[in-house]
GUMI-823256 format. One line per field, with one value per residue (C-alpha): residue in three letters; z, y, x. Coordinates in steps of 0.001 Angstrom, whole numbers, m for minus. Each point is the difference from the previous one (the first is absolute). Example, Ala and Ser with C-alpha at 12.3 -4.5 7.8 and 13.67 -1.06 7.14 Angstrom:
<atoms>
rest: c(ALA/SER)
zz: c(7800/m660)
yy: c(m4500/3440)
xx: c(12300/1370)
</atoms>
This chain:
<atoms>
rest: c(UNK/UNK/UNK/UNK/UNK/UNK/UNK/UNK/UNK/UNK/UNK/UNK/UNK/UNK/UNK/UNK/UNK/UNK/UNK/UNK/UNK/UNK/UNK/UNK/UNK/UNK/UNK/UNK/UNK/UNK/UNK/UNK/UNK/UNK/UNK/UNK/UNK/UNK/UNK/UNK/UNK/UNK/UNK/UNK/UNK/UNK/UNK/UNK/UNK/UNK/UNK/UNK/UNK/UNK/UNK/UNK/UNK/UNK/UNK/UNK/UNK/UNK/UNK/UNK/UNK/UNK/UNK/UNK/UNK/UNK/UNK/UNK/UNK/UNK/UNK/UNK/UNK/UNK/UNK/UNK/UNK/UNK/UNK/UNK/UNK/UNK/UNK/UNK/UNK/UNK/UNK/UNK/UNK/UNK/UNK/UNK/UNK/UNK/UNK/UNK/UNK/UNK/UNK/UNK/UNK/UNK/UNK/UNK/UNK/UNK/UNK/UNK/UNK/UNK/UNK/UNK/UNK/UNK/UNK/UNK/UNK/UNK/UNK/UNK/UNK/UNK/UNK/UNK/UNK/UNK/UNK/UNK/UNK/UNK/UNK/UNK/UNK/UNK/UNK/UNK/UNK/UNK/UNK/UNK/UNK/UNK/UNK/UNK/UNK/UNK/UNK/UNK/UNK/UNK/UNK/UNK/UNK/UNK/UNK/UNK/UNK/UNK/UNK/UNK/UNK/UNK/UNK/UNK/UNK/UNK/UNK/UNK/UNK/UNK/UNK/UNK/UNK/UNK/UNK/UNK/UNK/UNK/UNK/UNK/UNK/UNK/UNK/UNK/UNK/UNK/UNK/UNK/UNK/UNK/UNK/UNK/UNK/UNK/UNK/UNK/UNK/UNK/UNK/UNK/UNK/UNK/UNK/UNK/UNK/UNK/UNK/UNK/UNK/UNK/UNK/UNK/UNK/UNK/UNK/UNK/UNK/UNK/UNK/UNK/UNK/UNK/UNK/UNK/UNK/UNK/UNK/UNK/UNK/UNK/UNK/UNK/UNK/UNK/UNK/UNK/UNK/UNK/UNK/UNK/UNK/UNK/UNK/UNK/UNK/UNK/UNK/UNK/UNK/UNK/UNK/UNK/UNK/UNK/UNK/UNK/UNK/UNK/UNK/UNK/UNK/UNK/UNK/UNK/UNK/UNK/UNK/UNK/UNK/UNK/UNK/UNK/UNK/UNK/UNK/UNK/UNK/UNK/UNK/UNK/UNK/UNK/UNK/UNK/UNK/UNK/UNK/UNK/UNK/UNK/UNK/UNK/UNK/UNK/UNK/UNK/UNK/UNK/UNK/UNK/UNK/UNK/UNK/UNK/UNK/UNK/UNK/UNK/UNK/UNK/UNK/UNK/UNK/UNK/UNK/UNK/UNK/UNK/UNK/UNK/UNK/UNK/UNK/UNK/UNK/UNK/UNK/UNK/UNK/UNK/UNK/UNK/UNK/UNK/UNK/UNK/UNK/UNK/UNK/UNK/UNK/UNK/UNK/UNK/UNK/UNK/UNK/UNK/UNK/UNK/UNK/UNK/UNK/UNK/UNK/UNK/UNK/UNK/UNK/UNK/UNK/UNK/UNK/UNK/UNK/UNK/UNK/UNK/UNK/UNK/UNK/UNK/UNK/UNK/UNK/UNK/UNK/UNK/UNK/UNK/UNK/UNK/UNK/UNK/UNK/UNK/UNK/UNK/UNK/UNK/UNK/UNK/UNK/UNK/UNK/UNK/UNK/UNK/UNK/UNK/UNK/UNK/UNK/UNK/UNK/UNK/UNK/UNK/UNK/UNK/UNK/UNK/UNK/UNK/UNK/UNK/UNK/UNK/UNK/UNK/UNK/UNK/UNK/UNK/UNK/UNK/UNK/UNK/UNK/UNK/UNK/UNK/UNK/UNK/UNK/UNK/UNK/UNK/UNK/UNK/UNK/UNK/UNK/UNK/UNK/UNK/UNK/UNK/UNK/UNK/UNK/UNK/UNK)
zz: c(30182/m694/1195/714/3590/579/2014/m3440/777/m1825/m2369/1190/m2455/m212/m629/m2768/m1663/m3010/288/m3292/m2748/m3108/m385/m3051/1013/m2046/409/m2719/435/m3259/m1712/m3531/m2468/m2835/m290/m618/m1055/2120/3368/2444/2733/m1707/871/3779/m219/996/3814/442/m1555/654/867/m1679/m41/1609/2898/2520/2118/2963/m1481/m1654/3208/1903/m3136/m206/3827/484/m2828/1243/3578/m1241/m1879/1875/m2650/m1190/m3262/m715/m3489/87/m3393/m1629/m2922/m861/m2175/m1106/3365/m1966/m266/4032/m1393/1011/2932/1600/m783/1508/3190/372/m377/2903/2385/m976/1420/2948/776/m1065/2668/289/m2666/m1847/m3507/m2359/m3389/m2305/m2550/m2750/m1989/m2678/m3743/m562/m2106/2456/502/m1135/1531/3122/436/m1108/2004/3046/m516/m150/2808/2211/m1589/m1399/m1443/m2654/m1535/m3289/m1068/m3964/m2230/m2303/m3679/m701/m1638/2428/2999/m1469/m560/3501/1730/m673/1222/764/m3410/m1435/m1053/m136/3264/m1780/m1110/3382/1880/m2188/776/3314/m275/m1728/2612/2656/m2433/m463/3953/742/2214/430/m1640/m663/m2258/1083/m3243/39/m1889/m1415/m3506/m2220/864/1304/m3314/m683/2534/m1413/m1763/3758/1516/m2362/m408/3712/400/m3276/m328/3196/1782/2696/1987/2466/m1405/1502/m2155/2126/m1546/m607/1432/373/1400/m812/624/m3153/m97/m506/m2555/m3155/1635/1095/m3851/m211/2586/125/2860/3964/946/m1690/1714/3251/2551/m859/2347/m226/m1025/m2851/m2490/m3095/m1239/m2415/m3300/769/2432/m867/m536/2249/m3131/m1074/3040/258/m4026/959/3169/m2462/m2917/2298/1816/m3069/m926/3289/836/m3185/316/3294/2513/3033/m2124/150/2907/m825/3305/m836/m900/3646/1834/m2063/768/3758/m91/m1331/2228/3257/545/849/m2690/869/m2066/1915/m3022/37/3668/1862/2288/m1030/2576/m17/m3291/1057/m1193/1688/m1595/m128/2995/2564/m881/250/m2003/m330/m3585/m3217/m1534/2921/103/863/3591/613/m148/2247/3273/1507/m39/781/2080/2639/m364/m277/m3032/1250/2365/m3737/m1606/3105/243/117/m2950/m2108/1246/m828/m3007/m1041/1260/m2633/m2652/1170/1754/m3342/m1932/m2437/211/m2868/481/3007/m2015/m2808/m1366/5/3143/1566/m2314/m768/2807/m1288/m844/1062/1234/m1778/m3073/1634/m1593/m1916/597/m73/m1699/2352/552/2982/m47/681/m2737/m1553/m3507/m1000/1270/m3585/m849/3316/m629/m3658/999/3662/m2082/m2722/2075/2251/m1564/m830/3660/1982/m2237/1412/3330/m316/m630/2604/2790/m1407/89/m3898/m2352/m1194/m3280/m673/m1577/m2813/m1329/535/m1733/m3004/m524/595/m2808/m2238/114/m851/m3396/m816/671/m2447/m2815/m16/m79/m2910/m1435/482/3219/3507/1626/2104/2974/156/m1611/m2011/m3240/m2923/488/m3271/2156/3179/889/m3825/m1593/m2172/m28)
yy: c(5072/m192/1137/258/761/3080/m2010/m1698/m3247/m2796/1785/m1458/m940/m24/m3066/1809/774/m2861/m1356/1253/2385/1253/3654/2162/2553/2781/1968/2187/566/772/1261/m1718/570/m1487/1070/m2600/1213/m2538/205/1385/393/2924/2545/m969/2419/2495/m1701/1125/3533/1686/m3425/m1139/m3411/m1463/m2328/945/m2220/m65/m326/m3515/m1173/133/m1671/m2622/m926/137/m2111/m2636/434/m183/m3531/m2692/m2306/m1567/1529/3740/1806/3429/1298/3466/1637/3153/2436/m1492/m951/m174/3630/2/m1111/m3559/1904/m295/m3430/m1264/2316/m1951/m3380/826/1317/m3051/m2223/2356/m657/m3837/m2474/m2919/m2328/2154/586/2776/362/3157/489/3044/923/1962/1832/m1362/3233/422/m3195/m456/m1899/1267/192/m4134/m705/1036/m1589/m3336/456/564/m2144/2207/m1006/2468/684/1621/1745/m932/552/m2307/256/3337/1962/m1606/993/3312/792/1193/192/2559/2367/3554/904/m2176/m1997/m4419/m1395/m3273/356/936/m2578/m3036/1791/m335/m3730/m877/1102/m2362/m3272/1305/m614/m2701/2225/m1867/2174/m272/2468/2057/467/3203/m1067/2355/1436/m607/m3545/m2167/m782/m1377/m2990/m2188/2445/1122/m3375/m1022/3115/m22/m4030/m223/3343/1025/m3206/675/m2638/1413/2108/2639/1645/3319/903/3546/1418/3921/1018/3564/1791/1374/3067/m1112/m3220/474/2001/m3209/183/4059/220/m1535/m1139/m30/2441/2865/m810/414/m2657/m3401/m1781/m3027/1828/68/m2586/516/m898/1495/m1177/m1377/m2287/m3772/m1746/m2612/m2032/849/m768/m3575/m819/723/m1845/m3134/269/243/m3035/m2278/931/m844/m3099/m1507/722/1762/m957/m872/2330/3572/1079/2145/1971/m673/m3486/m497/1426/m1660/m3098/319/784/m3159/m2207/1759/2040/3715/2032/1885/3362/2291/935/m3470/m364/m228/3399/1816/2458/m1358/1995/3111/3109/1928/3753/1238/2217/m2880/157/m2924/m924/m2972/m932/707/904/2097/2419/3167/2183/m2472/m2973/1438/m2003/2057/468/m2604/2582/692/m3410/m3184/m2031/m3092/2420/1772/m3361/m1096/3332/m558/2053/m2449/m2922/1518/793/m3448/m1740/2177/m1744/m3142/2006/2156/m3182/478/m2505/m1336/m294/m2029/m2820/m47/m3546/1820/1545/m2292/1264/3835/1443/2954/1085/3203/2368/2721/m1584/m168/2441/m1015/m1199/m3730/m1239/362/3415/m177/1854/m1205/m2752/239/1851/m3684/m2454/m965/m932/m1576/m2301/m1078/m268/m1959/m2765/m176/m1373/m2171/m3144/425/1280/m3367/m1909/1686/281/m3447/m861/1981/m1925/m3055/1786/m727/3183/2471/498/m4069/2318/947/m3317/m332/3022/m1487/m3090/2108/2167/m2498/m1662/2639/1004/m4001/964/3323/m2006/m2935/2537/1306/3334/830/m2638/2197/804/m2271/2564/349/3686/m616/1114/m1976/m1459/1896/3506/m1350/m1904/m1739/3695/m253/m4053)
xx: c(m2600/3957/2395/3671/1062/1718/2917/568/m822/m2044/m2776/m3393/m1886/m4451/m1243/m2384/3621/701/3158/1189/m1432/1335/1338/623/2479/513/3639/m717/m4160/m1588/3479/724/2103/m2354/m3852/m2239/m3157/m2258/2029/m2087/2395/1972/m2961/1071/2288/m2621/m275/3525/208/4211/907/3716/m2025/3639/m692/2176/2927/m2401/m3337/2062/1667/m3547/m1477/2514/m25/m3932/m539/2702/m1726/m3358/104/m231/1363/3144/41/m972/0/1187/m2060/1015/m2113/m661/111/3325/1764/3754/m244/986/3253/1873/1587/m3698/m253/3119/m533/m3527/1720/2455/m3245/m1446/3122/114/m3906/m709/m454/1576/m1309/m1626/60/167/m1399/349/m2625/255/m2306/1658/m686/3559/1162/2995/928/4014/2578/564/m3846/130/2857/m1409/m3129/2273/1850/m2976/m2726/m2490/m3124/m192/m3617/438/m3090/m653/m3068/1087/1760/708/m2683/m2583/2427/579/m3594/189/3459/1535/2431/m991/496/m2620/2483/23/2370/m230/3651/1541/m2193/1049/3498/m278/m1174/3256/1618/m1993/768/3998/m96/m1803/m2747/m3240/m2994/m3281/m2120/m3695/m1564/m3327/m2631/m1933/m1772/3184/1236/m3044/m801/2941/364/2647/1800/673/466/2315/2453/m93/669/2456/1575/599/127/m2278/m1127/m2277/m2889/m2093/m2726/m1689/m3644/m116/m3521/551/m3195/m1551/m3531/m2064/1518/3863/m1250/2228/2724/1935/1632/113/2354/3635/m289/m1951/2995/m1840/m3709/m1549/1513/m1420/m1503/m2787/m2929/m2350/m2142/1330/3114/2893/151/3382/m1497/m103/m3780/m1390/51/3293/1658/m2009/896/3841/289/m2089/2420/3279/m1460/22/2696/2356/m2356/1209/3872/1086/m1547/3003/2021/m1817/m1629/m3011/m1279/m3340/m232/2191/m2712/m3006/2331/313/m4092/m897/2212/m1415/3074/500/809/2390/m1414/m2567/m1708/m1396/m163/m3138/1060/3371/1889/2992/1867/629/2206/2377/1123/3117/m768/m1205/m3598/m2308/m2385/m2818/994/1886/m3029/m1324/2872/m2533/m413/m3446/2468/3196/510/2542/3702/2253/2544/m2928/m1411/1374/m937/m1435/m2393/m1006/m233/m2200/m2223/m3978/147/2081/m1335/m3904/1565/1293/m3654/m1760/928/m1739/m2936/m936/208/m3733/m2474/438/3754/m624/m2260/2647/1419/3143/47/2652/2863/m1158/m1473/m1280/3721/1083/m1698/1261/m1783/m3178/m1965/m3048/m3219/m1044/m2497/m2702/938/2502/2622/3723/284/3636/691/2145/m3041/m667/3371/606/m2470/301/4080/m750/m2748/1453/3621/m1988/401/3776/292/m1643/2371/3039/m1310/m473/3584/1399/m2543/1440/3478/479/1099/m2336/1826/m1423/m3038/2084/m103/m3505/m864/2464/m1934/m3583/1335/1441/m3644/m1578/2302/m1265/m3433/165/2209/m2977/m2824/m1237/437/m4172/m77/m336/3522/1049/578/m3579/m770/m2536/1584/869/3774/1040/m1061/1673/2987/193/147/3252/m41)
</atoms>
């Protein structure tokens, strides 16, 4: 185990503890100001019932300095989420950047990531962000009605306003941001009307997209959509085989990862980062990933609530899941329990048969197992909800995917595929123009050009 000595020296570290892990700490626990129908976490309240959901001066100097001790790496990112973290007020923040000064190392680096609604965001919110070089993630479902479909504030009303708001206010400054985008019933259909606002009107160049999968039994299927939100329902945890209607499809999800694809392979690609395509990226050149729901064991994301609690994983925030406290335990010894560790080897242990003789096994891995809740084909249980679209997205960017990996081996750009994919396309409009109107499509359909890719020529 770890521990620190009680004469304060040097912490000693177990050799099962990895040398750095990623934490979501959450000053503000479930608390939000806005009331998105999908978000699970608000019903977390209900772990914490009288609580002024506050974390307290301590419980943040003994996270700060654990977390600094704990990582055995140059760089560490100190993440917040929530809830809404901003409603702990800036005061907060700028006290944790000072503990953090206090605490570093020698050498060793901070990073401060946010993951924010952006509805308070204003200038002094902006300007601080600048001055201590926030990653801000700003949490956006896309052009309004899609985003407002389900953000909302607590009196059913759209946040789309305030959150664009709250953008402009990131730009005016200069802050470096990024944007989380749910996907879900209302805007998976709707792939490159989402790409697009996100790329062109708010001039994001980092993309996240989060598949909604809120798991129910029989009894509660249909009441996803009667009630506002999980902050009126029993506390959610990962149970059930059904889903809400609000949840996204297998097939959606795979379509809108496809369609978003083409489109950046053709025009953005060095310009927009896509989370997804970085980790199918790093798969297919033999590199980690870098994302543990595509990682062959996971473990190593953890959360922390506002009180010191410890838990295995965003996802997991329920009693089952708690490791401890990190004021009667340090984190590293938490982060290094047999519990978490048996908890991170799961994933690869519970991995379905048919999982495990998958073409696409290299770069999926079963995905997260918070998802992994229906029964394979041959009747074994554990098979993720996505698998479909996992594997019609993972084939269908293979080819595109050995060409880039190819150009990085031979240390040449990836974003050389562009042009390849304008001369493929440009051949194939020559193909369509030359074929006649009752010929077979060129792309290979089997339908009469005029009913295919000629319609309207």
């Amino acid at each position: 185990m770890s521990h620190a000595p009680a004469d304060g020296g040097p912490l000693r570290i177990s050799i099962n503890a990895p040398a750095a892990f990623h934490l979501l700490a959450k000053p503000t626990g479930a608390t939000c100001n806005v009331d998105c129908a999908y978000c699970f976490f608000l019903s977390k309240e209900l772990l914490y019932p009288g609580s002024r959901f506050r974390m307290a001066e301590e419980v943040l100097e003994t996270y700060i300095r654990q977390l600094l001790e704990a990582h055995q790496t140059p760089e560490v990112i100190v993440a917040w989420q929530g809830g809404e973290p901003t409603l702990m007020g800036i005061e907060f923040f700028r006290r944790a950047v000072t503990l953090q000064r206090q605490h570093a190392r020698p050498g060793q680096r901070i990073i401060n990531t946010i993951q924010t609604n952006g509805t308070l965001i204003d200038d002094a919110w902006a300007a601080f962000f600048k001055e201590h070089e926030f990653l801000v993630g700003i949490s956006i479902d896309g052009p309004r009605d899609l985003h407002n479909a389900y953000r909302v504030d607590k009196g059913g009303h759209g946040s789309f306003d305030l959150t664009l708001r709250g953008l402009s206010f990131l730009q005016k400054y200069g802050v470096e941001y990024n944007t989380l985008t749910c996907l879900h019933r209302a805007n998976a259909s709707q792939p490159l009307e989402v790409y697009r606002f996100l790329r062109d009107e708010c001039g994001s160049r980092f993309h996240q997209y989060i598949p909604i999968i809120e798991r129910v039994d029989r009894s509660e299927r249909g009441q996803g959509d009667e009630h506002r939100s999980w902050r009126d329902r029993p506390l959610y945890t990962q149970d059930g085989e059904l889903v809400t209607n609000r949840s996204v499809s297998a097939d959606e999800y795979g379509h809108f990862l496809i369609e978003v694809f083409e489109e950046w392979v053709r025009r953005d690609v060095g310009t927009v980062y896509v989370q997804m395509f970085d980790v199918a990226l790093a798969s297919w050149i033999g590199a980690p990933t870098g994302l543990c729901i595509h990682s062959e064991t996971c473990g190593t994301a953890l959360a922390l609530e506002h009180n010191g609690d410890l838990y295995s994983c965003d996802h997991f925030v329920e009693p089952t899941y708690r490791l401890g406290n990190i004021s009667d335990q340090h984190m590293i010894t938490l982060v290094a329990s047999p519990q978490q560790l048996a908890f991170g080897q799961r994933k690869h242990d519970s991995l379905p048969h048919v999982c495990r003789t998958c073409d696409v096994r290299f770069v999926c891995h079963g995905g997260c197992p918070k998802d992994r809740f229906i029964s394979a084909p041959d009747g074994e249980l554990g098979m993720n909800y996505l698998c479909a679209g996992y594997q019609r997205f993972f084939r269908h960017i293979d080819q595109p995917m050995r060409f880039m990996a190819k150009q990085l081996h031979s240390a040449r750009a990836p974003s050389e595929i562009m042009r390849h994919y304008a001369s493929q396309d440009e051949a194939f409009r020559k193909a369509v123009a030359a074929a006649g109107r009752n010929e077979p499509c060129p792309c290979g359909s089997g339908r009469k050009t005029k009913h295919c890719h000629g319609r309207g020529t």
